[in-house]
Structures are given as structure tokens and as C-alpha cells.
Backbone bond lengths (Angstrom), bond angles and torsions (degrees), N, CA, C in turn:
res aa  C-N    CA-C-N  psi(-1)  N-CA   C-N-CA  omega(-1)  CA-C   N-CA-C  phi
1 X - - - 1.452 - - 1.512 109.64 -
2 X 1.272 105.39 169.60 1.633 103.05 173.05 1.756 102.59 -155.07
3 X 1.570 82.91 132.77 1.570 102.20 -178.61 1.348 128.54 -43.72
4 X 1.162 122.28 151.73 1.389 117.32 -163.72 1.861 87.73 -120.92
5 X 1.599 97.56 102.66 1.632 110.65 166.13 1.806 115.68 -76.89
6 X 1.208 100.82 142.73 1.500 127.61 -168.37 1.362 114.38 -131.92
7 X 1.488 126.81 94.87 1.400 121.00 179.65 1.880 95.88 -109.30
8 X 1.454 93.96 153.50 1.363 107.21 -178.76 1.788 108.46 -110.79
9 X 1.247 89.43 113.69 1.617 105.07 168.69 1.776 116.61 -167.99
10 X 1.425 96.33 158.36 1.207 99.95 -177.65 1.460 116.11 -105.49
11 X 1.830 116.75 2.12 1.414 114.15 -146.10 1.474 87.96 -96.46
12 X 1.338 124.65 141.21 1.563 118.27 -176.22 1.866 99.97 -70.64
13 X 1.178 134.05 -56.27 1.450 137.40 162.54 1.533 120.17 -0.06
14 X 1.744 101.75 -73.61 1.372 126.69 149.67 1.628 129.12 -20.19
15 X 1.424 93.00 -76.74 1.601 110.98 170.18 1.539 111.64 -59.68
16 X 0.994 148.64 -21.49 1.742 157.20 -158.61 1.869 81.01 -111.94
17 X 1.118 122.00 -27.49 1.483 102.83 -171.60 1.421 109.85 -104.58
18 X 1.312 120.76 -30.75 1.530 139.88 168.74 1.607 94.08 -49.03
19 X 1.344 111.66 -86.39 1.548 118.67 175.23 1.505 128.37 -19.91
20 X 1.600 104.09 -42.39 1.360 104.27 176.05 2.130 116.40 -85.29
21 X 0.981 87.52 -35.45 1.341 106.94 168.67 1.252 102.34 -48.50
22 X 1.531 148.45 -22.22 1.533 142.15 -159.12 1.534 117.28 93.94
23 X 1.410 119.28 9.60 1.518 96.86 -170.79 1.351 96.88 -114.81
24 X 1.197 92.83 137.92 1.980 139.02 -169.68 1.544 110.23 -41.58
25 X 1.694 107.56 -59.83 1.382 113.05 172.69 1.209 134.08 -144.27
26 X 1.181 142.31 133.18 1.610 128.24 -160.61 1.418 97.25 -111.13
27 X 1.458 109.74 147.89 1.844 132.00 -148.32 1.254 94.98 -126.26
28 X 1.542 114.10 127.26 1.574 104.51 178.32 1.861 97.13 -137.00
29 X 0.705 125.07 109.31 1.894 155.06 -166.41 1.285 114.71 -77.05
30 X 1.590 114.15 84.51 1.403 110.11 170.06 1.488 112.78 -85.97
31 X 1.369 129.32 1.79 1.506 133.65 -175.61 1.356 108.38 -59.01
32 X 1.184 116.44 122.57 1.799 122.27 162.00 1.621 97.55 -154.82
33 X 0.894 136.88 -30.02 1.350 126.40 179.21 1.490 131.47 -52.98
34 X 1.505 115.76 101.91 1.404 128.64 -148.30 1.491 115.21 62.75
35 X 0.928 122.33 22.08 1.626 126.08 -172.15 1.692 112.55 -80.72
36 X 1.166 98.99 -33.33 1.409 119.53 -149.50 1.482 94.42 -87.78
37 X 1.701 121.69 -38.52 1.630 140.92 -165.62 1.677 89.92 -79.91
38 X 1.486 125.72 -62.42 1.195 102.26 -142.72 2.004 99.82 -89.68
39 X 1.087 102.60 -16.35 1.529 100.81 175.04 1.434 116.93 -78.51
40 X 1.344 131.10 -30.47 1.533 128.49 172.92 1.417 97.57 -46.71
41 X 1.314 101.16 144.05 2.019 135.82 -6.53 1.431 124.91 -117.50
42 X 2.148 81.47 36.66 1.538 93.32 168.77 1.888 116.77 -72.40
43 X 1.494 118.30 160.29 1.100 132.72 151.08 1.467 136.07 -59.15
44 X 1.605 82.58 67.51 2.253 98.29 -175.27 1.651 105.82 -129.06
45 X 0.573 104.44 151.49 1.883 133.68 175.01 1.451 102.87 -84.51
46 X 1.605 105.93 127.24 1.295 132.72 -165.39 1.588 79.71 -128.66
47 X 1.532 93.26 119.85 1.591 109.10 178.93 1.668 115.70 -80.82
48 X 1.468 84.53 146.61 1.983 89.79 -173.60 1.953 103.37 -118.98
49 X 1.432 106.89 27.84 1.103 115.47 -169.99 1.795 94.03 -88.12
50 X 1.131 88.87 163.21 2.283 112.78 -177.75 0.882 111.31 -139.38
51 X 1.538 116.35 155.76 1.067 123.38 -172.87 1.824 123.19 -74.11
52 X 0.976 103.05 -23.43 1.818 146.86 154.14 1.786 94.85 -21.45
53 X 2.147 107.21 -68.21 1.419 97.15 -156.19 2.080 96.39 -89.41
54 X 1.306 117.60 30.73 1.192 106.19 153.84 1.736 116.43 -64.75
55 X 1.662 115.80 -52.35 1.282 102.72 -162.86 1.331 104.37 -52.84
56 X 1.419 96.00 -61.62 1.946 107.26 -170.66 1.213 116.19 -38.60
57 X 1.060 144.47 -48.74 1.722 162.35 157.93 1.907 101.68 -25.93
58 X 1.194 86.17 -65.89 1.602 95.25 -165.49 1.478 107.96 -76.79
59 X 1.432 126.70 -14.40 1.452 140.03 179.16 1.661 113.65 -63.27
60 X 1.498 106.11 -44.49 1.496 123.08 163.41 1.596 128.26 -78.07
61 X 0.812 102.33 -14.35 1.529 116.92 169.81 1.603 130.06 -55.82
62 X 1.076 122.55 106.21 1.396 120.26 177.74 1.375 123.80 -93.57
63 X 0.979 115.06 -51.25 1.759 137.42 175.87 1.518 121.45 -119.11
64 X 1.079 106.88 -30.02 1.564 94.85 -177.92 1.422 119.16 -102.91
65 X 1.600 105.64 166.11 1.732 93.53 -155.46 1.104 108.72 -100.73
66 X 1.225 134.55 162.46 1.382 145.37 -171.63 1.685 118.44 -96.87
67 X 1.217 133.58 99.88 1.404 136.40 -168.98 1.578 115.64 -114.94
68 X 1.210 116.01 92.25 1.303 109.88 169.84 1.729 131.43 -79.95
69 X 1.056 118.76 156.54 1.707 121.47 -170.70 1.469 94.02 -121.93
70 X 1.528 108.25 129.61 1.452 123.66 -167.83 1.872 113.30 -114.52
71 X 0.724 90.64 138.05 2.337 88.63 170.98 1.467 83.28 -36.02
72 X 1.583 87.37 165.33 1.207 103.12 174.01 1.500 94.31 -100.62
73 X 1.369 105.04 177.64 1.837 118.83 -157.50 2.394 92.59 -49.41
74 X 0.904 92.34 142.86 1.686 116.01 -173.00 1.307 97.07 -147.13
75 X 1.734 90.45 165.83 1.563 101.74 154.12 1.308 122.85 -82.16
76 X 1.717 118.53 9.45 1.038 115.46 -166.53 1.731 101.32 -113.03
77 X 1.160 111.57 0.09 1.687 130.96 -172.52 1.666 106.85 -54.83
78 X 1.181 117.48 -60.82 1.525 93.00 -172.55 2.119 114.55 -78.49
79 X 1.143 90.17 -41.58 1.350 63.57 168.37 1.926 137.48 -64.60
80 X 1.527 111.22 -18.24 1.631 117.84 148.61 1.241 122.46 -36.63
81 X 1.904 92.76 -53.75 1.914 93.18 -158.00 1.258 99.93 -70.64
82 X 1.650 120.52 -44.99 1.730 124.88 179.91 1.640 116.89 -39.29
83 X 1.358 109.47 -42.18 1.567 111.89 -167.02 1.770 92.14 -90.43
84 X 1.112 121.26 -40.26 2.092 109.78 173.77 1.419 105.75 -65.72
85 X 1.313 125.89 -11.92 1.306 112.05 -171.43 1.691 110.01 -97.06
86 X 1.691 108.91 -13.46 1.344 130.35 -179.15 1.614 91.03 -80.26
87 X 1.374 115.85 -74.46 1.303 117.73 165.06 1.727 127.26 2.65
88 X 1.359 100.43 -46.55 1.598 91.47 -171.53 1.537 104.50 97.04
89 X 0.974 118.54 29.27 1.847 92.27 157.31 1.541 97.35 -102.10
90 X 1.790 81.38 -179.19 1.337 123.61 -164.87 1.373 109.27 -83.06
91 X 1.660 117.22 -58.93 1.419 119.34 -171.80 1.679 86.79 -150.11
92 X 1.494 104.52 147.52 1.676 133.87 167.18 1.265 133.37 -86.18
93 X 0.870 95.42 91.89 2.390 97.53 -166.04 1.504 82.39 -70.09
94 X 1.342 106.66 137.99 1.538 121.57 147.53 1.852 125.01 -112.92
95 X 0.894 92.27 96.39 1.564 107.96 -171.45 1.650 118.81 -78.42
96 X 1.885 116.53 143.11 1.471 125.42 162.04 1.795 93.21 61.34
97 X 1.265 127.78 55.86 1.127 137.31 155.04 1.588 119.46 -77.59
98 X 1.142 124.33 134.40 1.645 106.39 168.57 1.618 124.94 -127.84
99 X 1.816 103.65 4.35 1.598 110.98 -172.82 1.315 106.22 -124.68
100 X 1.101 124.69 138.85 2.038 116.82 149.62 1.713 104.58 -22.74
101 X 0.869 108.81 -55.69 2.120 111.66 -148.74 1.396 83.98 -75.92
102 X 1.832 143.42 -43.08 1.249 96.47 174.26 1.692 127.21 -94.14
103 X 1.300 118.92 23.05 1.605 114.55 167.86 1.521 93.90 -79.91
104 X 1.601 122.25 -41.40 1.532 115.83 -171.35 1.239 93.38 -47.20
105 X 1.452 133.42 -75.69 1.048 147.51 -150.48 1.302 110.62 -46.70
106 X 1.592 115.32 -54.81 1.613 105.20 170.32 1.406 114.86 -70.69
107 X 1.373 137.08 -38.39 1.529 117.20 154.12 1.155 133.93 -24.74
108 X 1.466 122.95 -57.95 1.285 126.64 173.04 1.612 122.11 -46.51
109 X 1.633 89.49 -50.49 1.578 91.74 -175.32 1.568 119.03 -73.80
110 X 1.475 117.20 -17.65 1.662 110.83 172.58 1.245 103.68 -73.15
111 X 1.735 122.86 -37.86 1.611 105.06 168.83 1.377 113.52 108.96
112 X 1.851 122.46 -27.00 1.019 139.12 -159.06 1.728 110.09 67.18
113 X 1.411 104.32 60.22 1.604 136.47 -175.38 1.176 98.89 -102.55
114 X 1.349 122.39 -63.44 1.407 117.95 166.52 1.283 118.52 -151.40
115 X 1.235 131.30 -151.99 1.402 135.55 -123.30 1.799 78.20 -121.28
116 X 1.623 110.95 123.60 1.356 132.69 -178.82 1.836 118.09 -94.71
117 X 1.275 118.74 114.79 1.450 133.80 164.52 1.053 126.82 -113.30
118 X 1.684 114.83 103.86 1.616 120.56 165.50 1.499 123.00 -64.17
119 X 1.497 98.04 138.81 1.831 84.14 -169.71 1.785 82.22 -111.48
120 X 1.467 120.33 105.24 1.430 121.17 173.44 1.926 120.03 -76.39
121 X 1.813 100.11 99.86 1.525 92.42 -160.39 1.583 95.65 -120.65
122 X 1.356 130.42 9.28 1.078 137.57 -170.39 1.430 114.68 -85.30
123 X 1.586 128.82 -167.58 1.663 122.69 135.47 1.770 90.17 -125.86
124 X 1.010 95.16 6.56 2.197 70.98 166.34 1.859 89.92 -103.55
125 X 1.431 113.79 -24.23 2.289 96.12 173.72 1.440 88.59 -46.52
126 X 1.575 122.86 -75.59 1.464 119.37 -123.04 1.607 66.04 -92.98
127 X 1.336 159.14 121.97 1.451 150.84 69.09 1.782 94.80 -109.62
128 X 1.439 121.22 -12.26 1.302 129.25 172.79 1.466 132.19 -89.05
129 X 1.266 91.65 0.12 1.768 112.96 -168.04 1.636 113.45 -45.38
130 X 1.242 91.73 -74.84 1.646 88.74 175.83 1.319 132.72 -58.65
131 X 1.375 129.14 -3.51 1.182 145.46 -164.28 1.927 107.01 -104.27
132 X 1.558 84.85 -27.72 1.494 105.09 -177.16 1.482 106.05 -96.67
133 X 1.434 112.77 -47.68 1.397 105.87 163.34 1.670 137.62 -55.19
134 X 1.380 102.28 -20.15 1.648 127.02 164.35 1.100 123.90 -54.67
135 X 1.368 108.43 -24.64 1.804 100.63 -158.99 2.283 92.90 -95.29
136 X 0.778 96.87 -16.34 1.603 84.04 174.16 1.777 105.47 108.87
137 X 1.519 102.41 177.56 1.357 104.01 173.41 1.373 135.67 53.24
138 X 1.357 97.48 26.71 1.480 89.12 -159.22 2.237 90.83 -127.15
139 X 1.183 132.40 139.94 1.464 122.46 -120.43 1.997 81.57 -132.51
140 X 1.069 119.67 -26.86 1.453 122.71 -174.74 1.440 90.90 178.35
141 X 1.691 96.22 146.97 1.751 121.66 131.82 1.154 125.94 -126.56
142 X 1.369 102.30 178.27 1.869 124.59 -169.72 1.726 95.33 -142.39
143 X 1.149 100.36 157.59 1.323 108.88 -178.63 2.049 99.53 -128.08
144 X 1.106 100.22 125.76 1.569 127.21 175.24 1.469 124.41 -60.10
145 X 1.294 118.42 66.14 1.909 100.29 -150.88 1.659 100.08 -84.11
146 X 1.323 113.91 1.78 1.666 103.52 158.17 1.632 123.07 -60.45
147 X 1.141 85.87 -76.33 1.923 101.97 179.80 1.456 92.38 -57.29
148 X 1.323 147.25 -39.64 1.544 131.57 174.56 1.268 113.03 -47.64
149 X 1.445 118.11 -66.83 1.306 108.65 -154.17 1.598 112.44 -84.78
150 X 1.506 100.72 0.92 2.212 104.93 163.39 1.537 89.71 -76.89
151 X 1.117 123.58 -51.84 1.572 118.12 -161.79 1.318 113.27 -53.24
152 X 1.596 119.57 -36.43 1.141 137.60 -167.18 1.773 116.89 -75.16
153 X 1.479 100.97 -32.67 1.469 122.47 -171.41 1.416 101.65 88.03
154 X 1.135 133.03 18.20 1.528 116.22 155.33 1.692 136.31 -81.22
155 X 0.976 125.03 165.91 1.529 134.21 177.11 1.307 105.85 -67.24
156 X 1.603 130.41 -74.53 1.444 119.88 -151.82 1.557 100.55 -116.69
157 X 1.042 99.95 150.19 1.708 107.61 167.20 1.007 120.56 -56.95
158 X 1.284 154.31 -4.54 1.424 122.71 169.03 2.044 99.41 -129.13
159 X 1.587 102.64 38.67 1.211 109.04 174.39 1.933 96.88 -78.63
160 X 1.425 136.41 11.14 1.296 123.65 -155.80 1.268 87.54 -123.20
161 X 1.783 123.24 -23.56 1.385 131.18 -178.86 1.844 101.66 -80.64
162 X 1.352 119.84 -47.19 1.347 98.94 -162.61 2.007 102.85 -100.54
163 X 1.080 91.34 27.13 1.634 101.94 173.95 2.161 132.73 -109.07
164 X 1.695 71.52 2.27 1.823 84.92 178.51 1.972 100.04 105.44
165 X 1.332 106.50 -38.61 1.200 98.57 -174.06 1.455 157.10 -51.92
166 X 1.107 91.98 -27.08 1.435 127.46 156.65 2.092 117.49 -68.13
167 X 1.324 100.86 -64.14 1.313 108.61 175.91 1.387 105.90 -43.98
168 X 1.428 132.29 -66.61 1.266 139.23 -141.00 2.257 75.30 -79.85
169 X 0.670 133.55 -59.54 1.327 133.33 -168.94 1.936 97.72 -36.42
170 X 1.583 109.05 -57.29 1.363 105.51 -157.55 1.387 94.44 -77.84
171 X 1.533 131.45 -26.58 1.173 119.77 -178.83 1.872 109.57 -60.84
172 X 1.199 121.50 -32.33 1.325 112.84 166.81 1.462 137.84 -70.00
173 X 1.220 98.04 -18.81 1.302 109.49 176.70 1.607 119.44 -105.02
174 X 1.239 101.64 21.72 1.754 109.02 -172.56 2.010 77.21 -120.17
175 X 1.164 116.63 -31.16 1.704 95.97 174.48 1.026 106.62 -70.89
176 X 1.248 132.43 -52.48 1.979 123.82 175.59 0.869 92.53 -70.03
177 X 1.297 141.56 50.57 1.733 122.36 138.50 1.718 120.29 54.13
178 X 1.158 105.03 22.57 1.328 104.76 -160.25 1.453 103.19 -106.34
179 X 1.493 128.10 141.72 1.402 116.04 -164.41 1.388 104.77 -104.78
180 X 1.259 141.51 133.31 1.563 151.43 -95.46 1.688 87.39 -177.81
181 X 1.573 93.05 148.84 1.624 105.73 164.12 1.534 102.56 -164.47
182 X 1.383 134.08 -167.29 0.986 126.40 -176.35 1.839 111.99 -179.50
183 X 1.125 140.16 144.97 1.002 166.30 -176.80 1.612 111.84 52.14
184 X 1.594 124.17 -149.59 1.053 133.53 153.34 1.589 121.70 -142.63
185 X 1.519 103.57 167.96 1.435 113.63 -175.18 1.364 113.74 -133.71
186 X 1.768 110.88 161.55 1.329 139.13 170.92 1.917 94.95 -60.10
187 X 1.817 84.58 -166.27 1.307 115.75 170.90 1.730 90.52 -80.82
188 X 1.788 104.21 163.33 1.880 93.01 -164.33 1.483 100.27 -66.86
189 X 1.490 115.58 -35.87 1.552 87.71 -173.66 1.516 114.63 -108.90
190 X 1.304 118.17 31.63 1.574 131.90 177.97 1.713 92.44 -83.53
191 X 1.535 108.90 163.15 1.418 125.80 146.15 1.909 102.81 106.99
192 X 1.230 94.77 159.99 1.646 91.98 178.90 1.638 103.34 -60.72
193 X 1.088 106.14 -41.91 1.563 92.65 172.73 1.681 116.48 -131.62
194 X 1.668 98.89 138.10 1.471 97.70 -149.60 1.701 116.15 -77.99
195 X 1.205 105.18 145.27 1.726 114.67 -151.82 2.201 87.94 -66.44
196 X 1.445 115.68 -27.16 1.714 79.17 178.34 1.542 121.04 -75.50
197 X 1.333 100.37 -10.79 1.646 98.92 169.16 1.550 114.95 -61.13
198 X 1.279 116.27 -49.30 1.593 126.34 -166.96 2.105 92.02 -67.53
199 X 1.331 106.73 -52.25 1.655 125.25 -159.08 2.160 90.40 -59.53
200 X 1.692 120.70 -40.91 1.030 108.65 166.82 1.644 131.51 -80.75
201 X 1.376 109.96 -14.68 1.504 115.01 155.30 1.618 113.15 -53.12
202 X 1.417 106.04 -52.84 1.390 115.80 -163.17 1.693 100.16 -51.32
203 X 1.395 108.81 -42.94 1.329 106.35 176.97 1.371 133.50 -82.18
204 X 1.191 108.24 -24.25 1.936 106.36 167.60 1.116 108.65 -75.45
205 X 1.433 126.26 -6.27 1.643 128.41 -169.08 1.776 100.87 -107.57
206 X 1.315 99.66 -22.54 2.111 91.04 171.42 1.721 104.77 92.65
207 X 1.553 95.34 6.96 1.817 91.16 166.24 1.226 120.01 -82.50
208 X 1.541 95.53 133.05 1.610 111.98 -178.97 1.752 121.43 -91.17
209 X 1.518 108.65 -9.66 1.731 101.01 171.46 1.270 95.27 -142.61
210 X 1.728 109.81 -178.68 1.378 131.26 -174.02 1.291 117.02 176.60
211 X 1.390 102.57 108.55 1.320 108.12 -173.69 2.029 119.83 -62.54
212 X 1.440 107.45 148.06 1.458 107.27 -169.83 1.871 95.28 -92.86
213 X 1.248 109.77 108.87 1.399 120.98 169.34 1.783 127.32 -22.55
214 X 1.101 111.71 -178.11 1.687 106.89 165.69 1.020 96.24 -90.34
215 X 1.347 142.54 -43.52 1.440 142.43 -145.69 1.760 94.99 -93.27
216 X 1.229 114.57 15.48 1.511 110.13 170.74 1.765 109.49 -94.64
217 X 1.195 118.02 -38.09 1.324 104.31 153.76 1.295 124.91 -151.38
218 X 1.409 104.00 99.67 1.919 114.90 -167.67 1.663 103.36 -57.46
219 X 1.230 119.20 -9.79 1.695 101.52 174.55 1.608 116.27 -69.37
220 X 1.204 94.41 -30.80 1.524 109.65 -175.65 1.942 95.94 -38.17
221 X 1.646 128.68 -59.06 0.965 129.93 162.83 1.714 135.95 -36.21
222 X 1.029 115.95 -17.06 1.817 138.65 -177.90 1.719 99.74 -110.63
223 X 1.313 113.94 -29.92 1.697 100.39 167.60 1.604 94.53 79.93
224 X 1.682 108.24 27.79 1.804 98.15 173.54 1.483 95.63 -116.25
225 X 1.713 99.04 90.64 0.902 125.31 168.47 1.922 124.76 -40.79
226 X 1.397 114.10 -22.78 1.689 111.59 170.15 1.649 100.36 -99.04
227 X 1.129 131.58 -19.09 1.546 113.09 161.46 1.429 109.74 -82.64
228 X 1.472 123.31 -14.14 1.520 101.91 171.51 1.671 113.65 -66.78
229 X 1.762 97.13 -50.12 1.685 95.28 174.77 1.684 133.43 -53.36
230 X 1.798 103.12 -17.23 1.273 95.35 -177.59 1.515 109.92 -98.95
231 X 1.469 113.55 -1.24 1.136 108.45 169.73 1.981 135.74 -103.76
232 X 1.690 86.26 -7.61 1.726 101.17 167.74 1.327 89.20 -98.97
233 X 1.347 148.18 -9.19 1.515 115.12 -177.83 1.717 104.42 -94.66
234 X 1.774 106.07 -31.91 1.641 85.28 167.55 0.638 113.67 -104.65
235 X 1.531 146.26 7.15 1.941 110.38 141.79 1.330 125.49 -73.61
236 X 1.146 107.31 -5.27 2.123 102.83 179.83 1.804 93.11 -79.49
237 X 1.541 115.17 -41.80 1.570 106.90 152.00 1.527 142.47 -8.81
238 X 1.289 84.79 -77.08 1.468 119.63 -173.73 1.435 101.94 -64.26
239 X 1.278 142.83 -11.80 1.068 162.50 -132.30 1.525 119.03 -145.01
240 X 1.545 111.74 -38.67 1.264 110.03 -170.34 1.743 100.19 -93.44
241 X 1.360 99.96 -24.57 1.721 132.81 167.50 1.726 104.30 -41.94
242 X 1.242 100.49 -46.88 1.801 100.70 -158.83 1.427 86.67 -83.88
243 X 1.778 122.85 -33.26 1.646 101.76 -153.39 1.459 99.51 -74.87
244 X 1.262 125.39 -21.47 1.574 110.69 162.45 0.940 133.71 -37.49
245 X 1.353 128.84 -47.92 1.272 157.12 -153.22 1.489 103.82 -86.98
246 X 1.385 111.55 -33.32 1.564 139.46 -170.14 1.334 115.47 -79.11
247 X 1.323 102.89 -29.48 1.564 114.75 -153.37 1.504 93.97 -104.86
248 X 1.559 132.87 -15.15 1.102 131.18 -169.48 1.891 96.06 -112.53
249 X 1.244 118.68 4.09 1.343 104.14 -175.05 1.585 125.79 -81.59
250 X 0.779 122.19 154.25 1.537 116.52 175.47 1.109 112.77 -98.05
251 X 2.016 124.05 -177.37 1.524 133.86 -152.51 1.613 94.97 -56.99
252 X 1.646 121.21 -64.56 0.599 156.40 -140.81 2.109 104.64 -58.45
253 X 1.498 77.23 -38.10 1.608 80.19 -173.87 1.911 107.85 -77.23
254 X 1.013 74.57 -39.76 2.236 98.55 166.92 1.531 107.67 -26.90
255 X 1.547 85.88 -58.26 1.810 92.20 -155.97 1.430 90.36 -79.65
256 X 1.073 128.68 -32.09 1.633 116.92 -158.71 1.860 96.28 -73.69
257 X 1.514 103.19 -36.79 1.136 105.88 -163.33 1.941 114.27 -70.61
258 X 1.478 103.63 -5.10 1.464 122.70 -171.72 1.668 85.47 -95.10
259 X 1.127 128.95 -83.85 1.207 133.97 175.59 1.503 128.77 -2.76
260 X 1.385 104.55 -44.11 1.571 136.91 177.09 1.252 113.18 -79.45
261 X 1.459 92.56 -34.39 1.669 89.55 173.73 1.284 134.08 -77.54
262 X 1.474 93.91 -40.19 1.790 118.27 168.59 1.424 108.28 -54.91
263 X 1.288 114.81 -42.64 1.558 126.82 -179.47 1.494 104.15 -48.15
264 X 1.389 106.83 -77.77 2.002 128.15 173.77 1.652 101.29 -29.61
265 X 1.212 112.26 -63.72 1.118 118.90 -151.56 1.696 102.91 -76.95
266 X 1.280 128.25 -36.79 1.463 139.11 146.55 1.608 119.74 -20.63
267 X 1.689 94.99 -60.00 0.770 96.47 -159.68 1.979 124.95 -90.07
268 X 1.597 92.78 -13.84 1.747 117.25 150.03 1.299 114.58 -48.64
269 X 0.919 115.44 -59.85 1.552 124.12 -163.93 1.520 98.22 -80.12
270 X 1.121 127.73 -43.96 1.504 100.09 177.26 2.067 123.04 -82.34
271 X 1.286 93.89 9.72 1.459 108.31 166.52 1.515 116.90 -100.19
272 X 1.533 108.22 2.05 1.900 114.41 -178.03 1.663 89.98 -80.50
């Protein structure tokens, strides 16, 4: 298989260069509602994206798909979903959900307009999973390991990956047939913990996307548009490089490669 890359931007420039670079789908983030309360005074990005740079985004677009991330259910929800669905995207992230009645609720309101993505960032989503996965219509998820592991009371983000939590998640969602992805990554060997560790989880676990981090290319921030291209085209490289390598591995390399992770990730957290 091969991963389905996700960079987040709204700048059409960006997106025309992301696209050519190899990546799958470009993410444009209207979420801020309560966003800002429950993540302080962590180090996260409060999106300045509109509903506005859907057309433009998707205007340049040749191949790759267009995925927007919406508030979570509001009073301000159907009129959002109506104008993103005018917009032209591809598929609707519904984000920081915590009941059945509001995934119904955003179901209802896309209408079967387009193509539906749960972003599971809670621990009351995933103790609701199957209940949520029941009701139908629903086209892919991803699981959120930011907002997870605040929800959870843990320190680092991918304390939810080397703790079972994650697994037992994709194992449910590989019985509904439903195609699933989950977190994001550095450059492969950038980040407190290095993205081929996470990139070989992704694969003993049957995840099909993964979003490409901020810290995958900080030029993107300076607007120097030829270090953004030289730096999303060789890390989506560097990347498409390993899934070879990935795709031919056996059990054996899996477990060691889980092991390592638990180790890393152990060993982060007891240095917070």
C-alpha cells in the first residue's frame, strides 16, 4: 500500500506545489471553536483559514483531493457545512466530537453531499466507536493524537500510539471496513520521535493516511516558496523510499519496530 499524504494549507502556491511534490490531499482547517480553551498553553496552531480559500485551493488542483476540517457540531454548523459543501470540497472532517447524536447530526447536515471523515480525538469518540461506526454513511476516519492525548491526561502525543490505544482503535475500524489513518509526522528522521518509527506502526496497524506536520516544512511559514518545494518534494521522497522497504518487511521487523517505539516514546515522557 502507499500512504495517503495530507499537507495543511490554504495558500493556492503551496497546494500547486504540495500536489506536484506527490501529496495525495491538501487540508484546509476551519476549526477554532473552543480550540484555543482546551489546548492552552500548549504549542498548536489556531487556524486562520476561511471558508473563502476553499474555492481558490480547489481551482488549482489537478489530482489531489481537497479535505476540509469543520467546527465541531455548533449552532453555527449547518450553515458552515452548506457554504463548504458549495465550496467544492472533496471530503468533510468532523472534528472533537464526543456523542453518537452529534456525528448523526453532522451526517444529516452534509446530506450525502459529499464524502464524510471522522477525526476521532476524544476518549468518550473511541469508547463510542462502534456505536458511531453503526449509524452508516460515514466514508473514512483518522484519529487526532493531539486532542487525544490532552483528553486522556497524558504528556506527549504519541503516548496513545505506544500504549495500545491507537491499535485497539484501528483494530475496530478495519472490521467496518472503514479506511482509517491517524496522526502526523516530521521529516523521517526529524522530530522527538522519528517519523519511520510512527510511518512503520502506520503499517503493521493497516493505516492508510497521515498527515505531513508543520514542522515538515517551516519555509512554508517565510512564503519562500523554492525552499518549500525543495523541502516537500524530498521528504515525500524520503518517504515514498521507506514504504518500499515497509512493504517488504516481515512480522518480525513490526514488532521490533513497535518495541522501539514504546522504548522512544517511554523514554520522552519520562524526560517531560
Amino acid at each position: 500500500m502507499s500512504m495517503k499524504l495530507m499537507y495543511i494549507t490554504n495558500d493556492p502556491r503551496v497546494a500547486v506545489i504540495a500536489e506536484g511534490c506527490g501529496v495525495d490531499r491538501i487540508f484546509i482547517d476551519l476549526e477554532t471553536v473552543g480550540k484555543r480553551e482546551r489546548q492552552a498553553p500548549r504549542n498548536t496552531v489556531i487556524s486562520d483559514h476561511s471558508i473563502e480559500d476553499i474555492a481558490a485551493v480547489k481551482a488549482v488542483l489537478n489530482k489531489a483531493e481537497l479535505l476540509v476540517r469543520v467546527n465541531p457540531v455548533y449552532f453555527g454548523s449547518p450553515k458552515e457545512i452548506d457554504r463548504v459543501c458549495e465550496g467544492d470540497a472533496d471530503i468533510i472532517m468532523l472534528p472533537y466530537f464526543k456523542t453518537v447524536e452529534e456525528v448523526r447530526t453532522f451526517i444529516k447536515l452534509v446530506g450525502g453531499r459529499k464524502r464524510i471523515c471522522l477525526l476521532f480525538e476524544t476518549p468518550e469518540a473511541l469508547e463510542l466507536a462502534d456505536g458511531i461506526l453503526s449509524l452508516g454513511g460515514i466514508d473514512e476516519v483518522f484519529i487526532g493524537l493531539n486532542d487525544l492525548h490532552i483528553g486522556c491526561g497524558m504528556r506527549f502525543m504519541f503516548e496513545p500510539l505506544a500504549d495500545g490505544t491507537v491499535e485497539k482503535a484501528c483494530c475496530l475500524f478495519a472490521r467496518y471496513g472503514i479506511p482509517y489513518g491517524f496522526g502526523g509526522i516530521a521529516r523521517l528522521d526529524s522530530g522527538a520521535l522519528k517519523a519511520r518509527l510512527i510511518l512503520g506502526e502506520h503499517y503493521r496497524l493497516g493505516s492508510g493516511a497521515v498527515i505531513l506536520s508543520r514542522s515538515f516544512t517551516s519555509a512554508a511559514d517565510t512564503r519562500d516558496y523554492g525552499a518549500v518545494e525543495d523541502n516537500i518534494r524530498t521528504g515525500v521522497a524520503e518517504i515514498r523510499e521507506y514504504e518500499s522497504i515497509l512493504e517488504r518487511a516481515d512480522g518480525e521487523f513490526f514488532e521490533n519496530n513497535r518495541k522501539e517505539l514504546v522504548r522512544c516514546v517511554n523514554s520522552i515522557v519520562e524526560g517531560l
